[in-house]
N, C-alpha and C positions, 0 to 999 in steps of 0.2 A: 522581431515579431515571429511567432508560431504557425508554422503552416499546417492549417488546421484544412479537413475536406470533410465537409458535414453529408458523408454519403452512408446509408443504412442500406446492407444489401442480407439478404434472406435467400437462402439456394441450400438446393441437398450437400451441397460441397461444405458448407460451413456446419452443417446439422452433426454430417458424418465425422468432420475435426474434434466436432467437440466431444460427440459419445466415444469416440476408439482410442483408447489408449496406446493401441502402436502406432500410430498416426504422432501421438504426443514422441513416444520414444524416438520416431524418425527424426523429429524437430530438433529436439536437442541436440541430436547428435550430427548436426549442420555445424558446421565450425563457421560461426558468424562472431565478428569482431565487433566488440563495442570500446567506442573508446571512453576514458576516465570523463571527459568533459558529457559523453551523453548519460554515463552512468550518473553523474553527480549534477544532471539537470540543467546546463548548461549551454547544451546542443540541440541545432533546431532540427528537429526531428518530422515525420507526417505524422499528424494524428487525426483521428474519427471520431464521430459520433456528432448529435446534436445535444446540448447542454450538458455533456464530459467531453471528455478528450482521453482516446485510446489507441494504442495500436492499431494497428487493419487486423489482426487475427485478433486479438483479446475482444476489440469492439466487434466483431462477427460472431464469436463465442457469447458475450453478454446478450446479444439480439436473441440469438435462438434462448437462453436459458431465460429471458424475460417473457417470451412468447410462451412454455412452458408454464414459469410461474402463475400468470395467467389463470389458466386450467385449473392451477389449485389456488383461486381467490389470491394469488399475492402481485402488489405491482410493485417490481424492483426500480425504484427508482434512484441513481447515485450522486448523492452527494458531494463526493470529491473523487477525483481521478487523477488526472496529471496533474503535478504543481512543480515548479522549473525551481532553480535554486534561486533565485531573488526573492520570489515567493515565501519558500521557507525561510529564508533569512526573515521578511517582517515578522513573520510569524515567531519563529526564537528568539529575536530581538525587541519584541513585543514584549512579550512573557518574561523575558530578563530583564527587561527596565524594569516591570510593574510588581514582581518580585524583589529585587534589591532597593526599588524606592519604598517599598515595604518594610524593609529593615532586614530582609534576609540576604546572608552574607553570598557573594558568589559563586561557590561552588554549590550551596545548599541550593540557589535559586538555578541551575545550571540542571541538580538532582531533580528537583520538583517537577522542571520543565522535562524530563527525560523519561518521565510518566508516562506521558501518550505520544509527545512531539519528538519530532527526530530532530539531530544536529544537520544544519544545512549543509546538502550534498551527501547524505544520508538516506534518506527517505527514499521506500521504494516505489512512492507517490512519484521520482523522479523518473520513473522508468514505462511509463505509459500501459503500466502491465494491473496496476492495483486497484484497487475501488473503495470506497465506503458506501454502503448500498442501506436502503432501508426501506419497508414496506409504504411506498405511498398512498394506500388506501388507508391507514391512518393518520388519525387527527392529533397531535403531540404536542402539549403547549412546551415553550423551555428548551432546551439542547437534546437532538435527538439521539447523538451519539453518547448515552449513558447506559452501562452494563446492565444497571437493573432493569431498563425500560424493556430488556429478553427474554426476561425470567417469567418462570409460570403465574400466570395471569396477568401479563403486562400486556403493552401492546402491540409490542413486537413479535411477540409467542410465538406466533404462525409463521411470521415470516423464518427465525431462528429454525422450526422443526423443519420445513422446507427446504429451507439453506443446507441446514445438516444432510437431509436425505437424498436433496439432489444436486450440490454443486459441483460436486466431483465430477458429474457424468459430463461436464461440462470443461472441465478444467480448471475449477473457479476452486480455491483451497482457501479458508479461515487462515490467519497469520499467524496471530496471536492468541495461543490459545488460553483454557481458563488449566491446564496441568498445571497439578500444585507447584510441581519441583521446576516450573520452567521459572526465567529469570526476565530480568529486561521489562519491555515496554509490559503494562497490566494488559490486562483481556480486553481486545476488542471483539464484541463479535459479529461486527458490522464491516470488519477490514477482510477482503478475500483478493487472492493474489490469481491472474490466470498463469497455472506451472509451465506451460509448454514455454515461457518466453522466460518469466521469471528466474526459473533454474539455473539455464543457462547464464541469464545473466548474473544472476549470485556469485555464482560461481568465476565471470571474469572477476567482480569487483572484490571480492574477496583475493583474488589475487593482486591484484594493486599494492603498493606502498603505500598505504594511507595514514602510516604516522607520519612520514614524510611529507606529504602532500596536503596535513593539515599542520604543516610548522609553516605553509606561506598561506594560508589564509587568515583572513581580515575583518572580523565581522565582532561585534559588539557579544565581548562575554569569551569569544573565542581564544585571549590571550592567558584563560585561567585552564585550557586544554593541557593537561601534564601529561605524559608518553604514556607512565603508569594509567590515569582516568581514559584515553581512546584506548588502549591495550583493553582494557577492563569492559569497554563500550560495544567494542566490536564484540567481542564474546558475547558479550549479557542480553546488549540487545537487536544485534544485528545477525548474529549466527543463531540466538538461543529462541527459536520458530518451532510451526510446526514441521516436524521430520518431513513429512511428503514433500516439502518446497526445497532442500537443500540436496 
């Protein structure tokens, strides 16, 4: 079980975290250990908020930049946040049944799933740092995480222009971006990561042995993982972000 503390706190102290960029520099450069089991969602961690689950700094940072949004007509409201690796396990194992019971062979249905969805123990959805966010004050019949629902005259429009203009001040950075030449997961432009945590931790789990450490995992689909395909995965879509997060 999740030790979750459903506490919103609002103070000049989190206001000031989130606009100062040396504030963010200080952060990082804390030599704080994560181990593989929390990076890969495994580890029960504190998390915040009420209907997400965040870190205490990332959920302090989303408070003030919601209260923000606010002011310019948008209400941020998130979708998804933390998801622990059992989680994404249904979720990849979901998509790989109902692809291969489709008739697509397993590594195609492995490619197709690697679209939007990460390999469990992957995802930076495991790290209490990420979000999918989307203007609540719209009405959206259907899936609201779809790229075009951002685009000029959709109904995300506003929320996208605001996003762009003010997440940064916040620490909140786009993941996935829409650059031609990037590689890996498509554009989200609903996925924003808070960098002061996130960086850092990229950066341990990039260090990890993780060809190694997915030759003992067990999970439906995972026995078609060839060194070559995670070598390939990690670049593509786990390094190939935008720049300001790594």
């Amino acid at each position: 079980m999740k030790r979750r503390s459903f506490l919103i706190k609002s103070s000049a102290t989190s206001l000031a975290l989130a606009l100062t960029p040396s504030l963010f520099a200080n952060y990082q450069d804390q030599e704080i250990e994560y181990s593989i089991l929390e990076l890969m969602g495994k580890a029960d961690i504190d998390l915040y908020g009420k209907g997400y689950s965040l870190r205490k700094e990332a959920h302090e940072a989303f408070v003030e930049m919601r209260k923000a949004a606010y002011t310019g007509g948008v209400d941020l409201k998130i979708v998804s946040s933390f998801r622990s690796f059992d989680r994404q396990q249904l979720i990849f194992e979901r998509k790989f049944q109902k692809y291969t019971d489709g008739g697509m062979l397993p590594l195609k249905a492995i490619e197709k799933i690697i679209e939007y969805s990460t390999i469990p123990g992957t995802s930076r959805h495991h790290w209490g740092t990420d979000i999918d966010v989307i203007d609540g004050y719209q009405k959206v019949s259907g899936d609201v995480l779809v790229p075009s629902k951002y685009g000029e005259g959709q109904p995300f429009e506003n929320f996208k222009k605001w996003m762009d203009e003010n997440a940064e001040k916040f620490g909140f950075h786009l993941v996935y971006t829409d650059h031609p030449k990037r590689r890996g997961f498509k554009y989200e432009p609903w996925h924003y990561s808070y960098a002061p945590i996130s960086i850092p931790m990229l950066e341990t789990f990039r260090s990890k042995n993780l060809l190694g450490i997915y030759k003992t995992e067990d999970f439906l689909g995972s026995e078609h993982f060839t060194s070559g395909f995670l070598r390939n995965y990690i670049i593509d879509n786990i390094l190939d972000i935008n720049p300001k997060l790594l």
